[in-house]
C-alpha positions as CSV (number, residue, x, y, z in Angstrom):
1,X,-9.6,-5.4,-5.9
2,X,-6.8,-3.1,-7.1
3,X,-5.7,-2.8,-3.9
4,X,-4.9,-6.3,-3.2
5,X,-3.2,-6.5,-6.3
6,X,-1.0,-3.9,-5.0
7,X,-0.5,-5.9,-1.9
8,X,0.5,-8.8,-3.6
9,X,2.9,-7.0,-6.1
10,X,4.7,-4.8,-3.5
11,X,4.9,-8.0,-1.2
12,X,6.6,-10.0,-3.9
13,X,9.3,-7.3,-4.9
14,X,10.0,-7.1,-1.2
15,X,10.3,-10.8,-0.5
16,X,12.3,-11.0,-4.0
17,X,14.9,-8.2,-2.9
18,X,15.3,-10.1,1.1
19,X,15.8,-13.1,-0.7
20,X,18.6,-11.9,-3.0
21,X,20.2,-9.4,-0.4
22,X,20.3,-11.2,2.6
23,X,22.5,-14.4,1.4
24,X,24.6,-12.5,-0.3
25,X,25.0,-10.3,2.4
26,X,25.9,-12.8,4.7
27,X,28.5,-14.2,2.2
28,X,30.2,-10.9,2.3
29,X,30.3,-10.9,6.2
30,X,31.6,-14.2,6.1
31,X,35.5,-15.3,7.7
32,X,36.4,-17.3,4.5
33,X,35.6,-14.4,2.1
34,X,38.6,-13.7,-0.5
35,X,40.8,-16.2,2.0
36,X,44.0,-17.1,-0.4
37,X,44.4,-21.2,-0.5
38,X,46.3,-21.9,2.4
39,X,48.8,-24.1,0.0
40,X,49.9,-21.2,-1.9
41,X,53.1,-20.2,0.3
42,X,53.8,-23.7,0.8
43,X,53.8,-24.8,-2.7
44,X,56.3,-21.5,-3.3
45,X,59.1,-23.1,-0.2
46,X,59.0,-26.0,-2.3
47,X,59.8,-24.8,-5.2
48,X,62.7,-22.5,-3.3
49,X,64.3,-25.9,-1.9
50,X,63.9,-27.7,-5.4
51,X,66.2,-25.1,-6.7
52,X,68.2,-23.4,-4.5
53,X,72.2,-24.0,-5.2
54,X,71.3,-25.7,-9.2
55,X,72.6,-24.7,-12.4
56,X,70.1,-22.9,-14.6
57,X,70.0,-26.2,-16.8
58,X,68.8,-28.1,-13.7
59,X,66.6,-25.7,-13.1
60,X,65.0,-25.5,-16.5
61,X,65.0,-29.8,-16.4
62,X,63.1,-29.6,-13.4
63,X,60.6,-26.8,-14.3
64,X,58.5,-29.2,-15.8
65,X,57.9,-31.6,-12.8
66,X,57.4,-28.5,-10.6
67,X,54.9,-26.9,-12.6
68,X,52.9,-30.0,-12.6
69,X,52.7,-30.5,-9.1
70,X,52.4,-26.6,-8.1
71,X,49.6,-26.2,-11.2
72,X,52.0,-22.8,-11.3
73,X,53.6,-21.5,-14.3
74,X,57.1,-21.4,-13.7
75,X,60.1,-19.2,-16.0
76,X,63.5,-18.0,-15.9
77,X,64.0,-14.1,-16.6
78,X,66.6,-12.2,-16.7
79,X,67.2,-10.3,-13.3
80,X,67.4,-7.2,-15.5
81,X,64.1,-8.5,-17.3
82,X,62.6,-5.1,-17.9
83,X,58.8,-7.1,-16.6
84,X,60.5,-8.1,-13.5
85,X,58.8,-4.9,-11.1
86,X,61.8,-2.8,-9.0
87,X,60.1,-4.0,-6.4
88,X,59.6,-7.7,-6.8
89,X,62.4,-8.5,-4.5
90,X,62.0,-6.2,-1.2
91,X,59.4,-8.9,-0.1
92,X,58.5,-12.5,-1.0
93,X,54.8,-11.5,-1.1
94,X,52.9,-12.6,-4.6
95,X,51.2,-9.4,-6.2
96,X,48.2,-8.8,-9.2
97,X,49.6,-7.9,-13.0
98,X,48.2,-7.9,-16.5
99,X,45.1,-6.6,-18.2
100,X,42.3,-5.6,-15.8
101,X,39.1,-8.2,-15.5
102,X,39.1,-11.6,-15.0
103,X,41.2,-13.4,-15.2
104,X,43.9,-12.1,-13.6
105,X,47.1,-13.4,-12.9
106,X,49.6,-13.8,-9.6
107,X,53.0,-13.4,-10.1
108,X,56.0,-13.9,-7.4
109,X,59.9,-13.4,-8.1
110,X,62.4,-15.6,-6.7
111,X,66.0,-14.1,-7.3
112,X,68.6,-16.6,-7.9
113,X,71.6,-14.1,-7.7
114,X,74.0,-17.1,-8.5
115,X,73.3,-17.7,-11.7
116,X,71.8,-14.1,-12.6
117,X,68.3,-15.2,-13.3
118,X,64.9,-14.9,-11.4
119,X,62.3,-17.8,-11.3
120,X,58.7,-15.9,-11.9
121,X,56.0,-18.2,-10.6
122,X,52.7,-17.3,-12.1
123,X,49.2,-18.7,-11.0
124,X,45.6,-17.9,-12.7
125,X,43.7,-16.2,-9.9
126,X,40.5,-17.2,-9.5
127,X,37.8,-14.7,-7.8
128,X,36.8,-16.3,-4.6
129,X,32.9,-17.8,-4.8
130,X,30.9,-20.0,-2.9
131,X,32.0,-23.7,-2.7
132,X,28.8,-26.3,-3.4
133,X,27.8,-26.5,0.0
134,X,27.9,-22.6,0.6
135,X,26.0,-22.5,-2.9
136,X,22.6,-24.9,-1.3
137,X,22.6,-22.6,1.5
138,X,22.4,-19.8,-0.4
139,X,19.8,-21.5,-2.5
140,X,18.3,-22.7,0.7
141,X,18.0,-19.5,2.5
142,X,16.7,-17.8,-0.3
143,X,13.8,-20.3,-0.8
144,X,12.8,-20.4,2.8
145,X,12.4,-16.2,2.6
146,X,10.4,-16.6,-0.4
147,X,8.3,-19.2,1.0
148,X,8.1,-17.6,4.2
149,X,7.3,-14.2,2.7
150,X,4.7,-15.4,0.4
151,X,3.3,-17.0,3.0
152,X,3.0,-14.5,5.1
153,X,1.9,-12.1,2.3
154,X,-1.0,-14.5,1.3
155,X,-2.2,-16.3,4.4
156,X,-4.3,-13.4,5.7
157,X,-6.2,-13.7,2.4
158,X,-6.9,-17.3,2.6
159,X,-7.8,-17.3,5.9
160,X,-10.7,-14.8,5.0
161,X,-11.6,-16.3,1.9
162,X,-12.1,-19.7,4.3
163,X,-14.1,-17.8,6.4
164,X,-16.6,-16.5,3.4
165,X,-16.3,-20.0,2.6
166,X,-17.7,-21.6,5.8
167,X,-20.3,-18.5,6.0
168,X,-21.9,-18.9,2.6
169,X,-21.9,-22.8,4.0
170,X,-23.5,-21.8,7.2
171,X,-25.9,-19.7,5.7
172,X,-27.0,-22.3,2.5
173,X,-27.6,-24.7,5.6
174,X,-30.2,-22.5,6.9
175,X,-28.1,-20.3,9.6
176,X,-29.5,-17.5,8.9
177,X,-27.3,-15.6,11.6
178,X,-23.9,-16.9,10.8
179,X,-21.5,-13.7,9.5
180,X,-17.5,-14.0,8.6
181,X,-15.3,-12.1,10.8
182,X,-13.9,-9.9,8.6
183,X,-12.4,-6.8,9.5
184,X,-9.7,-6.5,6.7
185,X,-9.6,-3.1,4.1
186,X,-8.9,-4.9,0.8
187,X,-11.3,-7.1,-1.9
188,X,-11.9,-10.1,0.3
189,X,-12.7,-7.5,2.8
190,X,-15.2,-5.6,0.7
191,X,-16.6,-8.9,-0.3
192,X,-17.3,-9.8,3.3
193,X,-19.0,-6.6,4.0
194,X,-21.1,-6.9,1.1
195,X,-22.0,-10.8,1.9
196,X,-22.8,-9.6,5.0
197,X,-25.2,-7.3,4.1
198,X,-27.0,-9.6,1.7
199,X,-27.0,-11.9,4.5
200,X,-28.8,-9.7,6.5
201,X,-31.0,-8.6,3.8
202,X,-31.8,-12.4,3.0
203,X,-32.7,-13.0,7.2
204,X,-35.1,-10.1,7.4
205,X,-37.2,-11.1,4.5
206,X,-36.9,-14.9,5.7
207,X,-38.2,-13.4,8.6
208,X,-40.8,-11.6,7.1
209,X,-41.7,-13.7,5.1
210,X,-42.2,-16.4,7.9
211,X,-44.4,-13.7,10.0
212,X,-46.5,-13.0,7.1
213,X,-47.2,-16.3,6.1
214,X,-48.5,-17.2,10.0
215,X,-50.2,-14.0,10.2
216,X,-52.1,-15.0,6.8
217,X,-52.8,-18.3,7.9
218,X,-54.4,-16.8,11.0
219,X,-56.6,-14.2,9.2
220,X,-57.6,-16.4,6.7
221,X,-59.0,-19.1,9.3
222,X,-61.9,-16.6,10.5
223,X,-63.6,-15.5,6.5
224,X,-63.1,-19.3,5.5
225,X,-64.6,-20.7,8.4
226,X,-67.6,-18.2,8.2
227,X,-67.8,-18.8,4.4
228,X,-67.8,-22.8,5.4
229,X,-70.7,-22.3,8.4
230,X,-72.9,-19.8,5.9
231,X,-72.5,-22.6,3.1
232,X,-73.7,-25.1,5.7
233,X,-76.7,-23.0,6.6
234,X,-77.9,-22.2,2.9
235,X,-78.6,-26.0,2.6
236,X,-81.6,-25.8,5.2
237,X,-82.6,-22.3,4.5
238,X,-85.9,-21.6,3.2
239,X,-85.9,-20.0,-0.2
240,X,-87.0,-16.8,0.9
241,X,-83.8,-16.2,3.4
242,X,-81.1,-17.7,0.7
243,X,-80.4,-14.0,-0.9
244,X,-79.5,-13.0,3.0
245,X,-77.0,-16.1,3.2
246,X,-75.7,-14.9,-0.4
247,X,-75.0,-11.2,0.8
248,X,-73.3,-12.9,3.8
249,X,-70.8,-14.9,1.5
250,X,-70.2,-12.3,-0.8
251,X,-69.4,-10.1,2.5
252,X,-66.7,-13.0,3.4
253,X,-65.5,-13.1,-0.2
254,X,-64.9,-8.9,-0.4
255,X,-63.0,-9.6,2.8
256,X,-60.4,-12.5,1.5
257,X,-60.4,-9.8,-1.6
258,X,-59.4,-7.3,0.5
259,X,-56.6,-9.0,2.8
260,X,-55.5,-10.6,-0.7
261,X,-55.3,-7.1,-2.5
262,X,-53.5,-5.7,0.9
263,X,-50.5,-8.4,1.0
264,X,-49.9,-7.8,-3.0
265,X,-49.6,-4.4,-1.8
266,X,-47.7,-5.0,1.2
267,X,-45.3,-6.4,-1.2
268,X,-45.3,-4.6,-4.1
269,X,-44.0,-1.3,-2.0
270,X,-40.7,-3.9,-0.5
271,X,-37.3,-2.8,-0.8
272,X,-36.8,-3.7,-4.4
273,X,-39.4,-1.3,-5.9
274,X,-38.2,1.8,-7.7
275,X,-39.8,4.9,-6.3
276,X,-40.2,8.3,-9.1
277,X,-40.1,11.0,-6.8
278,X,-41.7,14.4,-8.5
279,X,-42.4,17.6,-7.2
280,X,-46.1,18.8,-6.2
281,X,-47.9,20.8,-3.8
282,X,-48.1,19.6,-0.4
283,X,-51.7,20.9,0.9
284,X,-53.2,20.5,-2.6
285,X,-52.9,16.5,-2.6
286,X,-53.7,16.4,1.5
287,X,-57.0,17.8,0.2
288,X,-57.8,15.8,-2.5
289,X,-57.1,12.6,-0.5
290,X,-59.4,13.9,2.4
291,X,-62.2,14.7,-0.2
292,X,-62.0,10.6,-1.3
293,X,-62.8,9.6,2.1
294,X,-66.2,11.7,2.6
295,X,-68.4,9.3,2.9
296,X,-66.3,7.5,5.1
297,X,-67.1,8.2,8.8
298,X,-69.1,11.2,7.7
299,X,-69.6,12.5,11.3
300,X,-66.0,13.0,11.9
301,X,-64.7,16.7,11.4
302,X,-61.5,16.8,9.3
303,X,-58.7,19.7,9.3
304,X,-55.6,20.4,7.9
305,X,-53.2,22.9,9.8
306,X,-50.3,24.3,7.8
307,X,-47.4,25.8,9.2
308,X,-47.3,28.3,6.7
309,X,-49.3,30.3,5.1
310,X,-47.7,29.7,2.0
311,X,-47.6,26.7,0.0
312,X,-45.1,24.0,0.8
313,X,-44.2,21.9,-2.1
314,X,-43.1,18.3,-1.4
315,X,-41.0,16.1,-3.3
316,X,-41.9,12.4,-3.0
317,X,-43.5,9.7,-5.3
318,X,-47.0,10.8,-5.8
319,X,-48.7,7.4,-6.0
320,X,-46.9,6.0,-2.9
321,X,-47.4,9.7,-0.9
322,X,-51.2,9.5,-1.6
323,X,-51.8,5.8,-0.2
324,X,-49.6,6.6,3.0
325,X,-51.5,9.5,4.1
326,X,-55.2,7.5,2.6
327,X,-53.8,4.5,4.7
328,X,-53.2,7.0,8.0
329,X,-56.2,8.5,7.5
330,X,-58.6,5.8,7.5
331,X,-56.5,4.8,10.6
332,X,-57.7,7.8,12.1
333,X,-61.2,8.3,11.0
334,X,-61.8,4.7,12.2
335,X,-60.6,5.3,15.7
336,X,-61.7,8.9,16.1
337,X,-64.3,10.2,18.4
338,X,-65.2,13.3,16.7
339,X,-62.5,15.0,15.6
340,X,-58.9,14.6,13.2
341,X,-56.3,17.2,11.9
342,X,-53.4,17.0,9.6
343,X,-50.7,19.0,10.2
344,X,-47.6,19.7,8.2
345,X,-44.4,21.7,8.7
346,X,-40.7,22.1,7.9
347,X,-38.1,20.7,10.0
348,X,-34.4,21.3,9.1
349,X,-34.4,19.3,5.9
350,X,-37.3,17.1,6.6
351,X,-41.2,18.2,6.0
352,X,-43.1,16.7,8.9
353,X,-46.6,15.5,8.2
354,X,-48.9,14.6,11.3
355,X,-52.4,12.2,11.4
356,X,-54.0,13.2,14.8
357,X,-57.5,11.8,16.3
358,X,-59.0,12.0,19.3
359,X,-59.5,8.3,19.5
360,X,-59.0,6.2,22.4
361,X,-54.7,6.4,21.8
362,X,-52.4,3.7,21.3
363,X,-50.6,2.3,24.7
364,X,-46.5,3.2,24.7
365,X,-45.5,-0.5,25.4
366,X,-47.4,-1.3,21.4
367,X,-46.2,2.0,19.7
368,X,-43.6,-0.6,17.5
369,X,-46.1,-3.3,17.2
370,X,-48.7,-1.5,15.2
371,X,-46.5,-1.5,12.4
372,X,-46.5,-4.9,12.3
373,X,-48.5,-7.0,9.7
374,X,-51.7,-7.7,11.1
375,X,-50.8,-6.0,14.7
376,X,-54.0,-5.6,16.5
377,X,-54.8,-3.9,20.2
378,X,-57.0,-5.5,22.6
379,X,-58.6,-2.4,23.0
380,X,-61.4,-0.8,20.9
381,X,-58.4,-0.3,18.0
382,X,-59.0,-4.2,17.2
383,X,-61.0,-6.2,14.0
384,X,-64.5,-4.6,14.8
385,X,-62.8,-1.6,13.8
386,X,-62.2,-2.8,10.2
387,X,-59.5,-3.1,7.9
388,X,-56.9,-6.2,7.6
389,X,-54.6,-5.1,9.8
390,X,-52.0,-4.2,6.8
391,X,-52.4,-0.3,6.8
392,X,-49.9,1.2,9.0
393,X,-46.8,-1.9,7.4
394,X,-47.8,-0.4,4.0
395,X,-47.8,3.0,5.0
396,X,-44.0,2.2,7.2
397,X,-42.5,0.6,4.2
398,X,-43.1,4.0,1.6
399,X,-41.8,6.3,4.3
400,X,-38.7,4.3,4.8
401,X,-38.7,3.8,0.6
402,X,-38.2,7.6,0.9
403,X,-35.6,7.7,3.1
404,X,-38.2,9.0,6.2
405,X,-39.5,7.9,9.6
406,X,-42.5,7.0,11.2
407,X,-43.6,7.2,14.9
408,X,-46.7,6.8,16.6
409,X,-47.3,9.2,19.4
410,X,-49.9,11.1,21.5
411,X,-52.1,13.5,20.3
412,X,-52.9,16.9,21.9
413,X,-56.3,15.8,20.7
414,X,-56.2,13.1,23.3
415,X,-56.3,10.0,20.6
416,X,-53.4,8.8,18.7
417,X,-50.8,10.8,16.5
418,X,-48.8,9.3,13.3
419,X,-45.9,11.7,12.7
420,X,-43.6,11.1,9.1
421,X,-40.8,12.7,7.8
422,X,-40.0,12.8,4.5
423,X,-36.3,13.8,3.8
424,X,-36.2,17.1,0.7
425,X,-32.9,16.6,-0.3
426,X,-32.2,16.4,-4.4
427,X,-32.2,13.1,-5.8
């Protein structure tokens, strides 16, 4: 914001000095600057024929009448006045005397040898200025650069401010894609690039929000309209098979629990929530996670490879670390044949965690869909595998909360491999 303050400020001296310069500038330049009234000279011949060949007292009777018509102010000296300049007579030209600053006065000597005296004609001289009409264009000119310089000065900045105008329009009325062209360095500028990242904030959750809700409405369709048929059924059941239809619906209820606990989850770990990164040991929290999940899938072997011999400490959220590698795990014991290994390692910055199986593998062209809310293959990675389908979108959104990555790849094992980063830097 400083800065267009700046912009404005500067703009405005600038305009201020063109606008004061430039007419008076011009005024200088111009023809009729310091030009003497073009009467002058003749107002002096007449006075030389009113008096040539007269007595002084003619003279002095007629000095009167001539000094109102000439608006001069007319005297007989002495030619051996001592304020008569040696000089006045060598040429009939009128020259400055008296005090310095205006105004000043224009004296001229006429030497009227016959009766010894010199007529000293005297005028108040005026400095030359702008008449009226020279005066408006001066005003004029100096209007139109301040207009035209504020103008130009502001425009920009009311253009863009129109165009955040019609955006924030635009995107109330639902277009969700609309963004101001704004390219500018100052406020409006900032304020553009920040709309426009709130704008595209507010699509993708729109968006989200929209996918969620039709992938809900889908997986809720199947539990309800078992719960509906098993409902129907307990009506004509005989007694003894009613605690069957019972487990059945309490099955169906655990799985609406379940899909219902997942999307609280799936939102709870969104942009907005706060993550309290500590530090802890790496292999020690790999293990206690694994030993959680022992009764689940029993058969399958489990192993975790280190790098190093030594201990790698981690530093992420502990909560949100432990349910991103439960989540990837149960992935992998689901889809596993026999066998699944975590490995873990240092790269550059970055401590690279890996969740191989030897499952049947994910195909490269749905490698970006499986992170999807309720993304399911067609292959044996599908519903009778278990789970709601939210896993791997819970597990995506706390490695991007800290800053990481995650990929979906193929395992050496021959299955499936989820590979994270998680950026060690220090905040």
């Amino acid at each position: 914001m400083s800065r267009l303050y700046l912009k404005i400020f500067i703009g405005v001296i600038i305009i201020l000095a063109i606008a004061l310069s430039l007419p008076t500038i011009l005024f200088q330049l111009s023809p009729d600057k310091g030009r003497r009234p073009v009467p002058f000279h003749a107002k002096v011949d007449l006075i030389k024929r009113s008096v040539v060949n007269l007595s002084e007292s003619e003279i002095e009777n007629r000095l009167d009448s001539l000094a109102q018509l000439t608006q001069f102010k007319l005297s007989l000296l002495d030619l051996g006045d001592p304020r008569i300049p040696a000089s006045a007579f060598e040429k009939e030209e009128p020259f400055s005397r008296g005090e310095p600053g205006p105004p000043e006065s224009i004296k001229m000597y006429i030497a009227l040898p016959e009766i010894n005296k010199a007529l000293q004609i005297e005028q108040a001289f005026r400095r030359p200025g702008p008449d009226t009409k020279t005066l408006l264009i001066y005003i004029s000119i100096t209007l139109a650069i301040v207009f035209v310089g504020v103008f130009l000065t502001i425009a920009p900045t009311i253009r863009n401010l129109r165009k955040l105008e019609i955006a924030a329009q635009q995107l109330g009325s639902g277009k969700l894609d609309w963004r101001p062209d704004i390219k500018s360095r100052d406020a409006v500028g900032n304020v553009a690039r920040q709309f426009n990242q709130m704008a595209e904030k507010i699509q993708r959750l729109i968006e989200q929000e929209r996918q969620l809700l039709q992938a809900v409405s889908h997986e809720l369709k199947t539990p309800i309209a078992r719960m509906r048929f098993i409902t129907e059924k307990l009506a004509g059941m005989p007694i003894e098979r009613i605690p069957e239809g019972i487990a059945d619906l309490d099955n169906e209820t655990t799985e609406i629990e379940s899909l219902v606990n997942e999307l609280l989850d799936y939102h709870r770990f969104s942009d907005s929530e706060l993550i309290n990164k500590q530090l802890f040991n790496l292999k020690g929290v790999l293990e206690e996670v694994l030993g959680k999940l022992d009764k689940f899938e029993p058969k399958i072997t489990r192993q975790i490879n280190g790098e190093t011999e030594n201990d790698i400490s981690i530093k992420a959220d502990p909560v949100l670390f432990k349910r991103a590698m439960q989540n990837l795990l149960l992935n992998a014991l689901r889809f596993a044949k026999s066998k699944v290994i975590v490995k873990y390692r240092w790269e550059n910055r970055d401590i690279i965690i890996e969740v191989c199986d030897d499952g049947p593998g994910i195909p490269e062209t749905e490698r970006e869909r499986v992170f999807k809310p309720f993304a399911r293959l067609e292959d044996s990675r599908s519903r009778e595998s278990g789970g709601v389908g939210l896993g791997l979108a819970i597990t995506q959104r706390i490695v991007q909360r800290h800053g990481g990555t995650i990929l979906a790849k193929d395992s050496d094992l021959g299955g499936a491999c989820m590979t994270t980063s998680w950026p060690q830097d220090n905040s």
